[in-house]
Biotite code that builds the C-alpha atoms (Angstrom):
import biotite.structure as struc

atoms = struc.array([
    struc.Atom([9.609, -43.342, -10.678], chain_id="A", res_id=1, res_name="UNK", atom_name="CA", element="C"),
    struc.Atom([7.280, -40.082, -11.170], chain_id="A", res_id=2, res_name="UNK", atom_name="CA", element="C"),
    struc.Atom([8.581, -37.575, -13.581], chain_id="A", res_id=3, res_name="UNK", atom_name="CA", element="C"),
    struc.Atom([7.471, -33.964, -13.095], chain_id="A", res_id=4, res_name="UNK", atom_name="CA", element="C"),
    struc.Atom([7.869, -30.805, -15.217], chain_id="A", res_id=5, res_name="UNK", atom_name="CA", element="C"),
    struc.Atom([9.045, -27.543, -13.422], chain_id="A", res_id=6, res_name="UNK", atom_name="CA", element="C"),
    struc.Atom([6.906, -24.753, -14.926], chain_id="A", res_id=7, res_name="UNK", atom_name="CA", element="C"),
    struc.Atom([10.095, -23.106, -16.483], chain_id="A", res_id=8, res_name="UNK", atom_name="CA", element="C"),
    struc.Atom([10.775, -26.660, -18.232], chain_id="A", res_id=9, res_name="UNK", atom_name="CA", element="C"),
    struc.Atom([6.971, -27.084, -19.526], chain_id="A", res_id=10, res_name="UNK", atom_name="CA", element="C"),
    struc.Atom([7.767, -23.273, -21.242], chain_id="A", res_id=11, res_name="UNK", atom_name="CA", element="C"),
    struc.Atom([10.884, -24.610, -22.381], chain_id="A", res_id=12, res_name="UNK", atom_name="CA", element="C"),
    struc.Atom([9.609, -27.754, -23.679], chain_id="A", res_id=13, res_name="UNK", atom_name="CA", element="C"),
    struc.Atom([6.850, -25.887, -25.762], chain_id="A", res_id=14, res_name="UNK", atom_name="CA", element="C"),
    struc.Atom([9.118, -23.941, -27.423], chain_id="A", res_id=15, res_name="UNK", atom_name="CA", element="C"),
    struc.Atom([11.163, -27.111, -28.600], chain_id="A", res_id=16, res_name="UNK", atom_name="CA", element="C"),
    struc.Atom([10.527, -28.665, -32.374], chain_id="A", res_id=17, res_name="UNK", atom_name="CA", element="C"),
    struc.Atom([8.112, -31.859, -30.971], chain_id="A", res_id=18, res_name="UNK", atom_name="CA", element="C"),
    struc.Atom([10.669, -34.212, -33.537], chain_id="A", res_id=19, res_name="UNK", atom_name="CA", element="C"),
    struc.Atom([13.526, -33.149, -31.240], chain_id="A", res_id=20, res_name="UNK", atom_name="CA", element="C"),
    struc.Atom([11.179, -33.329, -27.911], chain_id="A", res_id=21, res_name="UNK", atom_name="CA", element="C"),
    struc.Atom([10.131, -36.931, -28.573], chain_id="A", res_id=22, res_name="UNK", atom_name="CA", element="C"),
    struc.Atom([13.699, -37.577, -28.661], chain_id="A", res_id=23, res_name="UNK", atom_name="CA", element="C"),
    struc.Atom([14.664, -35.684, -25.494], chain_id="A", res_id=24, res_name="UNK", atom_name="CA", element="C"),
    struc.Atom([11.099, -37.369, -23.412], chain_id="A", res_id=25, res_name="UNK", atom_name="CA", element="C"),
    struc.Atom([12.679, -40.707, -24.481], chain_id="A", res_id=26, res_name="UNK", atom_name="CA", element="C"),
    struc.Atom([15.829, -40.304, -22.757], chain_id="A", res_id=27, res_name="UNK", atom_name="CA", element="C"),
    struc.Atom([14.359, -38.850, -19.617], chain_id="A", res_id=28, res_name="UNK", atom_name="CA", element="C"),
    struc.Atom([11.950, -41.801, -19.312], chain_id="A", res_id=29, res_name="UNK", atom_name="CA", element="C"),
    struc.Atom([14.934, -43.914, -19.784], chain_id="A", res_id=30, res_name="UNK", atom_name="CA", element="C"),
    struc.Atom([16.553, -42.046, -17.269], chain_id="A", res_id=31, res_name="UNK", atom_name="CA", element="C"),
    struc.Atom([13.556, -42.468, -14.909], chain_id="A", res_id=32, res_name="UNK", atom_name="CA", element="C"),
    struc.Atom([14.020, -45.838, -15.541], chain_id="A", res_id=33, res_name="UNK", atom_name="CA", element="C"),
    struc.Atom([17.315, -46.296, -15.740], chain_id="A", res_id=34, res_name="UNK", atom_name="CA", element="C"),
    struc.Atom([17.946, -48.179, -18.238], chain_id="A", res_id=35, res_name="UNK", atom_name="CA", element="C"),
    struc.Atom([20.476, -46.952, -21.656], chain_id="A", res_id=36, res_name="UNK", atom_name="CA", element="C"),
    struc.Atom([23.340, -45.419, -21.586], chain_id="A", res_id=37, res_name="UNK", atom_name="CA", element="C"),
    struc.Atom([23.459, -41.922, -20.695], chain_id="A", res_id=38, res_name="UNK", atom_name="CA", element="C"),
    struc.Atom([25.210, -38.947, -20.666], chain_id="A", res_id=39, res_name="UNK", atom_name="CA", element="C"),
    struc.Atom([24.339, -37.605, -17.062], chain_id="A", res_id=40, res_name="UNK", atom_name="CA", element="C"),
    struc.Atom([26.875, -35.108, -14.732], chain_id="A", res_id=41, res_name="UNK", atom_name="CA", element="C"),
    struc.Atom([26.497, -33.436, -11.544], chain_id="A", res_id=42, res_name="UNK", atom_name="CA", element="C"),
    struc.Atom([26.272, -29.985, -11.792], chain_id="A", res_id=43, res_name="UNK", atom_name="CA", element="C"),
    struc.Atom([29.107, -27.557, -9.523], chain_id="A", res_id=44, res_name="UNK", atom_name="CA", element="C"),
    struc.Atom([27.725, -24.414, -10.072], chain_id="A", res_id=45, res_name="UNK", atom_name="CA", element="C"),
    struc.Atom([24.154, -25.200, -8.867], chain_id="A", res_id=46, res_name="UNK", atom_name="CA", element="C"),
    struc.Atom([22.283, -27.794, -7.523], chain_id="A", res_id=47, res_name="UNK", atom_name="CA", element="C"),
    struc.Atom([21.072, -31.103, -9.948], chain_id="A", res_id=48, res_name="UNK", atom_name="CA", element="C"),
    struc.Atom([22.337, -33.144, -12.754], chain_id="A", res_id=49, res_name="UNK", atom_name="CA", element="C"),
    struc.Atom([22.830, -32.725, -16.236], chain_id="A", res_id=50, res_name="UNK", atom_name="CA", element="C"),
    struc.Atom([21.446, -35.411, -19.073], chain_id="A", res_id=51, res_name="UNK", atom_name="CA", element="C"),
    struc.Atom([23.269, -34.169, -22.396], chain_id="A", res_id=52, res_name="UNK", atom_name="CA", element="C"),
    struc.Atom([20.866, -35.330, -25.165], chain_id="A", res_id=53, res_name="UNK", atom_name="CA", element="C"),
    struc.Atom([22.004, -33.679, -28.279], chain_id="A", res_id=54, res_name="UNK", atom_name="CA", element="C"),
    struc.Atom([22.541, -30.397, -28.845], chain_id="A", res_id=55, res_name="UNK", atom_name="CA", element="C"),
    struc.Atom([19.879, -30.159, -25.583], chain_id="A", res_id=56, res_name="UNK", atom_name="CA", element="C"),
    struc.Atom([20.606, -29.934, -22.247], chain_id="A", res_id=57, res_name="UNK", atom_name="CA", element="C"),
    struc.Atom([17.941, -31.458, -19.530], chain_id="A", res_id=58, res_name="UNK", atom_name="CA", element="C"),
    struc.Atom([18.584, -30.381, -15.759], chain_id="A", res_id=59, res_name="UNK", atom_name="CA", element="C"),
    struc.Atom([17.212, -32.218, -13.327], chain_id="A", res_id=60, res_name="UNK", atom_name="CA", element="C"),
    struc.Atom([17.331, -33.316, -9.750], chain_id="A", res_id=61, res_name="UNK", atom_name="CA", element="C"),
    struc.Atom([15.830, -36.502, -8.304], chain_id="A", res_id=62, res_name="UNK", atom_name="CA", element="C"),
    struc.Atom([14.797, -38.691, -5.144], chain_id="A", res_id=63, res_name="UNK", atom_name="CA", element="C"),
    struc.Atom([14.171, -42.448, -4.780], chain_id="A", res_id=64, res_name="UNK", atom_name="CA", element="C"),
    struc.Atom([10.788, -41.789, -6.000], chain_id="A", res_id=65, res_name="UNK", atom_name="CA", element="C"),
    struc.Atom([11.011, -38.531, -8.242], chain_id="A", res_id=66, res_name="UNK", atom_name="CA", element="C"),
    struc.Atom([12.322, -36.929, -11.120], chain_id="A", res_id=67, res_name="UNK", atom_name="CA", element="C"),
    struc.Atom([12.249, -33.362, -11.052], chain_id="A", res_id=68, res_name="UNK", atom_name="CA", element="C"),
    struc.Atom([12.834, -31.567, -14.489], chain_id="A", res_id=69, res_name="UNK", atom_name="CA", element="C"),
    struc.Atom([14.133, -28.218, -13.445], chain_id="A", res_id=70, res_name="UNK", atom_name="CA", element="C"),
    struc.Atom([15.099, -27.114, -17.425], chain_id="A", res_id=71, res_name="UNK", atom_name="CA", element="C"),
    struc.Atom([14.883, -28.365, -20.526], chain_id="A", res_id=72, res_name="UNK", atom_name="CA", element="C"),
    struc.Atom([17.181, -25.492, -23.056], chain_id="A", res_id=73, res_name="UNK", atom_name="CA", element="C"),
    struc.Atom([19.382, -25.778, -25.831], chain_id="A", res_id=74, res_name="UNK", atom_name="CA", element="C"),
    struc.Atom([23.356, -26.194, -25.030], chain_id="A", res_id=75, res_name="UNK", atom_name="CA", element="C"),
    struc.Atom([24.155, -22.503, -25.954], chain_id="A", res_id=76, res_name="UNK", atom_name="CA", element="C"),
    struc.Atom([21.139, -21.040, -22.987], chain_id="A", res_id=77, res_name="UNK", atom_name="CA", element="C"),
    struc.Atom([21.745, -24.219, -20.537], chain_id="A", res_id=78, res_name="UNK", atom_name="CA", element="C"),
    struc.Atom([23.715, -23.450, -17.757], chain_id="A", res_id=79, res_name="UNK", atom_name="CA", element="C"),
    struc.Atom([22.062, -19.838, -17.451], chain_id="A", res_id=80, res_name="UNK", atom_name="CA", element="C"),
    struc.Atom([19.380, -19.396, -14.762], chain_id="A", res_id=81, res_name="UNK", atom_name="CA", element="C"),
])
């Protein structure tokens, strides 16, 4: 499956210590993989999923052959757009 970085995740991301952004990458290539277990939810309030890895908070949405990061934020900023 193809991963892909919205341009408001790749800000995100940059902004994000690279210890705790190894961690996060590793969890969405399981998740593009899926293999692990993972904390994933749909989201009601907008379209996507949610993949809780810490105190992060990775929203996505996907196809049979995608993975679309749409934001990659810390718990507190997640769920604003």
């Amino acid at each position: 499956m193809k991963i892909t970085f919205s341009k408001k995740a790749e800000k995100q991301s940059n902004k994000i210590p690279d210890r705790i952004f190894d961690h996060i990458l590793i969890k969405i290539k399981d998740l593009a993989n899926q293999t692990g277990s993972l904390n994933i939810r749909k989201l009601t309030s907008r379209e996507g999923y949610r993949l809780r890895v810490g105190d992060y908070r990775v929203i996505y949405k996907s196809s049979k052959t995608e993975l679309t990061v749409l934001s990659v934020s810390h718990r507190k900023d997640a769920y604003q757009r």
